[in-house]
C-alpha positions in Angstrom: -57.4 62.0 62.9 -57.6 64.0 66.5 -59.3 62.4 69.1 -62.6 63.5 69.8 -62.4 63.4 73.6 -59.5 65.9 73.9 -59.7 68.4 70.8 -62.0 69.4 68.1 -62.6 67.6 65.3 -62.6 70.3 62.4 -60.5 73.5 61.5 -62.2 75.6 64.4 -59.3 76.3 67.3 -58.2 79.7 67.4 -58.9 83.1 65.3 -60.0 82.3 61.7 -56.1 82.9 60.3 -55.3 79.9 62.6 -58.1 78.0 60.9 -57.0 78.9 57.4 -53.2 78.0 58.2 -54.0 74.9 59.9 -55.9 73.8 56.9 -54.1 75.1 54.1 -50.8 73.3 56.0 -52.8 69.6 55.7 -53.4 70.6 52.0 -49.8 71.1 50.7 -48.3 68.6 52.8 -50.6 66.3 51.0 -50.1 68.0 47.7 -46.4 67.6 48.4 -46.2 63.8 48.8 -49.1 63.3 46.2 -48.2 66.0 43.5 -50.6 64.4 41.0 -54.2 64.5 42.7 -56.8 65.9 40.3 -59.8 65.2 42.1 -60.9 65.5 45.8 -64.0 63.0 47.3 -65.8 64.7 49.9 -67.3 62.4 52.3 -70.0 61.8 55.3 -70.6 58.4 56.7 -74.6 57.8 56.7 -76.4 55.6 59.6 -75.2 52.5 56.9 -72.1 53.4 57.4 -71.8 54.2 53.8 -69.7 57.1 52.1 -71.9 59.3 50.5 -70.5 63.0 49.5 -69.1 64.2 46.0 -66.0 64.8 44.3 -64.9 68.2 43.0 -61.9 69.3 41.3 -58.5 69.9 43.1 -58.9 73.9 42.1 -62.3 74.0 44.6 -60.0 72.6 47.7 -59.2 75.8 48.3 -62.5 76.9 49.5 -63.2 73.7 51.4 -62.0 75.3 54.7 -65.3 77.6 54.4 -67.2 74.1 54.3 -69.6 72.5 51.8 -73.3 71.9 52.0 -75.1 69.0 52.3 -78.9 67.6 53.0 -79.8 66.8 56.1 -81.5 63.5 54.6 -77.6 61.7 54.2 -78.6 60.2 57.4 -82.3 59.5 56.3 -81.2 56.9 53.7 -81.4 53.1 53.3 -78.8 51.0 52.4 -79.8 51.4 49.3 -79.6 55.3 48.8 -83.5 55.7 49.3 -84.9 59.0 51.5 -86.9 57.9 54.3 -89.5 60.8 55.0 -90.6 59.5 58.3 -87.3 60.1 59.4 -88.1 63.8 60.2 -85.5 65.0 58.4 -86.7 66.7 55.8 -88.1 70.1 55.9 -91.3 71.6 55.4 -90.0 72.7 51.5 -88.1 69.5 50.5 -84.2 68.6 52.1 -82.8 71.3 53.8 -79.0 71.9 53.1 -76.4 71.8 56.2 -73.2 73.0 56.5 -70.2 70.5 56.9 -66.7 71.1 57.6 -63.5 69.3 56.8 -62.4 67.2 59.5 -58.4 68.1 60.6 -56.3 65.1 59.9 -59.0 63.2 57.7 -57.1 64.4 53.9 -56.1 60.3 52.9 -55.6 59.2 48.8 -58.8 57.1 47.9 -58.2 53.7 47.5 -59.7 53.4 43.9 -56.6 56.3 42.8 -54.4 57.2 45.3 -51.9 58.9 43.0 -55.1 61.4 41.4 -57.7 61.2 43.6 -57.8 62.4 47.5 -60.2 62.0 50.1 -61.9 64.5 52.8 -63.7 63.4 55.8 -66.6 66.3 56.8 -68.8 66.3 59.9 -72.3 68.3 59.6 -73.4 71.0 61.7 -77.1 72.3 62.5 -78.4 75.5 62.1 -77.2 76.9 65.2 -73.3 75.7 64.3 -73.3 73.1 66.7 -72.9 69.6 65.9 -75.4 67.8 64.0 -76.9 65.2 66.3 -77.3 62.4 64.4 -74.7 62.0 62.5 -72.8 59.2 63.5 -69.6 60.2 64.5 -70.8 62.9 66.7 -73.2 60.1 68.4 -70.0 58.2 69.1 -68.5 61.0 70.8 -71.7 61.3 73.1 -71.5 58.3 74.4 -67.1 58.5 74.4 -67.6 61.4 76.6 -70.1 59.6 78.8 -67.5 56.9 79.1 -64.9 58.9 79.9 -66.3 61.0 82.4 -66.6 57.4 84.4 -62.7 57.2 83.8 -63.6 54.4 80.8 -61.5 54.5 78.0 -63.2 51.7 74.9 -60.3 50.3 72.6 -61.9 49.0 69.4 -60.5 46.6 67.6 -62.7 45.5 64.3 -62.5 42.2 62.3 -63.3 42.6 58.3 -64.0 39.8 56.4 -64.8 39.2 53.1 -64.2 36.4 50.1 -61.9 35.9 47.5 -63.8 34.9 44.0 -62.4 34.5 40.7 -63.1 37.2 38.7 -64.7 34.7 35.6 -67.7 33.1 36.9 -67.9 28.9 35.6 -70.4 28.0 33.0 -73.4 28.5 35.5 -72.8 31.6 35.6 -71.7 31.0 39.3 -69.0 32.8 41.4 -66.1 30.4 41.4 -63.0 29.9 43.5 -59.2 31.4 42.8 -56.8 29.5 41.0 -53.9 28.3 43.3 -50.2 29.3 42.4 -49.9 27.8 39.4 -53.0 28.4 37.9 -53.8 24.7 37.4 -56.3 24.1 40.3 -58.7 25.8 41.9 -59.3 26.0 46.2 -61.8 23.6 47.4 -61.0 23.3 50.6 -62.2 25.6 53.8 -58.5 25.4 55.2 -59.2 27.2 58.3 -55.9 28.9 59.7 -54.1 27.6 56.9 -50.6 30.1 56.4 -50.4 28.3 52.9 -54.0 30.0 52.1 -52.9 33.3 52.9 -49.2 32.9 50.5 -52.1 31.7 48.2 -53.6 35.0 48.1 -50.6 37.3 49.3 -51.1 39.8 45.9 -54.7 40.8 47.0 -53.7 40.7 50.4 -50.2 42.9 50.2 -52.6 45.4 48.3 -55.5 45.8 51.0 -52.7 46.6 53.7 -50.8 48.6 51.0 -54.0 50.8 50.9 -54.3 50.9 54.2 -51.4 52.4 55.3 -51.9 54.9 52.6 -55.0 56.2 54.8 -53.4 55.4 58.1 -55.8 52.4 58.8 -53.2 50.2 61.1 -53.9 46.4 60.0 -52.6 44.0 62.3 -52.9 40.8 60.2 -55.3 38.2 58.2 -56.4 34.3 58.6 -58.4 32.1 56.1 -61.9 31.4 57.9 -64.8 28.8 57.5 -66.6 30.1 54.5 -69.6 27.6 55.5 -70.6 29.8 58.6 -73.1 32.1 57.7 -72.7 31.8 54.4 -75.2 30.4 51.2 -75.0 27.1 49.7 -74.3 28.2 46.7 -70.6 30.0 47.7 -69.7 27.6 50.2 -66.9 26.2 48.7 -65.2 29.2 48.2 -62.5 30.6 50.1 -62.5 33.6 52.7 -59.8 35.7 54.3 -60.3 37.6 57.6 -58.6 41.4 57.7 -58.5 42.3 61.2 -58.0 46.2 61.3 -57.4 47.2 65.1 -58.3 51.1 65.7 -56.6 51.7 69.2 -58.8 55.0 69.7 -61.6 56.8 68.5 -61.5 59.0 65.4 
């Protein structure tokens, strides 16, 4: 995706034929290394940092350059999808709509189906066609440009971790460890840094950075953590992998 700091982040440089070119270019390369998509996800990012957008039909991409619209209350929502009014982002006569535009660079598979289903990143804009001021992503670039302007350049680099259950809960009804290898026994033990842990649960593993190449996330490696930190009595014993995904700019 093109870094905020030094170029815009949807189709808007030059005359609108640029636009369209520059657009329709992303489209077909894609097309032409995923020939099968059916479906397209349109996404925003709310304050949860949550996807929340729609999915069309491959047939309505073609219009997408013109943008879609969403409500303004995306980034008035709870973790849990619910509108908060006090927010003040809804309008005198419910949720106004907002326009939102593709963002250049952002067209990945989706993890759920990359061979049939494809992903768009969008950014909002307000009513004056500037961008909209809460949405995440444009307060990131606030503050980037801030930093930069004092000649500070942030590298993130984020850590994701998560656990590993058995997909059949035991007889309690309980999440449950994974089997080992061979099936016969299950993990029991924390194992911290253990390289045996990971070649324990190399399938999963392989997949997650399979997928995220596919979207151009650059994963740097994983290690088995302490499931006992921060984590209930009840799950303890179960076994945890750390993802670390390092993002060496801004997007």
């Amino acid at each position: 995706m093109e870094n905020l700091a030094d170029s815009p982040a949807v189709f808007d440089h030059g005359p609108a034929v640029s636009r369209t070119s520059a657009f329709q270019r992303e489209v077909m390369a894609y097309l032409e290394r995923y020939p099968h998509t059916r479906q397209v996800e349109l996404l925003l990012t709310d304050l949860n940092g949550s996807f929340r957008g729609k999915r069309v039909a491959l047939s309505s991409v073609r219009n997408l350059r013109h943008g879609f619209y969403f409500p303004a209350s995306v980034y008035a929502m709870t973790v849990t999808g619910e509108t908060v009014a006090t927010a003040g982002l809804l309008g005198a006569e419910g949720e106004p709509d907002l326009l939102c535009l593709p963002l250049a660079g952002s067209l990945k598979p989706s993890a759920a189906d990359p061979a049939h289903c494809a992903q768009f990143q969008l950014t909002m804009q307000d009513n004056d066609g500037q961008p909209f001021e809460v949405e995440p992503r444009n307060v990131l670039n606030r503050l980037w440009q801030q930093l930069r302007a004092r000649g500070l350049y942030p590298v993130v680099a984020a850590e994701l971790e998560f656990y590993l259950l058995d997909r059949r809960r035991n007889a309690a009804q309980m999440p449950q460890p994974p089997r080992e290898h061979q099936g016969q026994t299950r993990q029991k033990q924390c194992q911290v840094y253990s390289l045996d842990r990971l070649d324990c649960c190399s399938a999963v593993l392989d997949d997650i950075a399979r997928l995220a190449r596919l979207q151009g996330l650059p994963t740097e490696g994983g290690r088995s953590r302490n499931p006992r930190r921060g984590s209930s009595r009840s799950i303890s014993p179960i076994a945890t992998a750390c993802w670390k995904l390092a993002i060496g700019r801004c997007s």
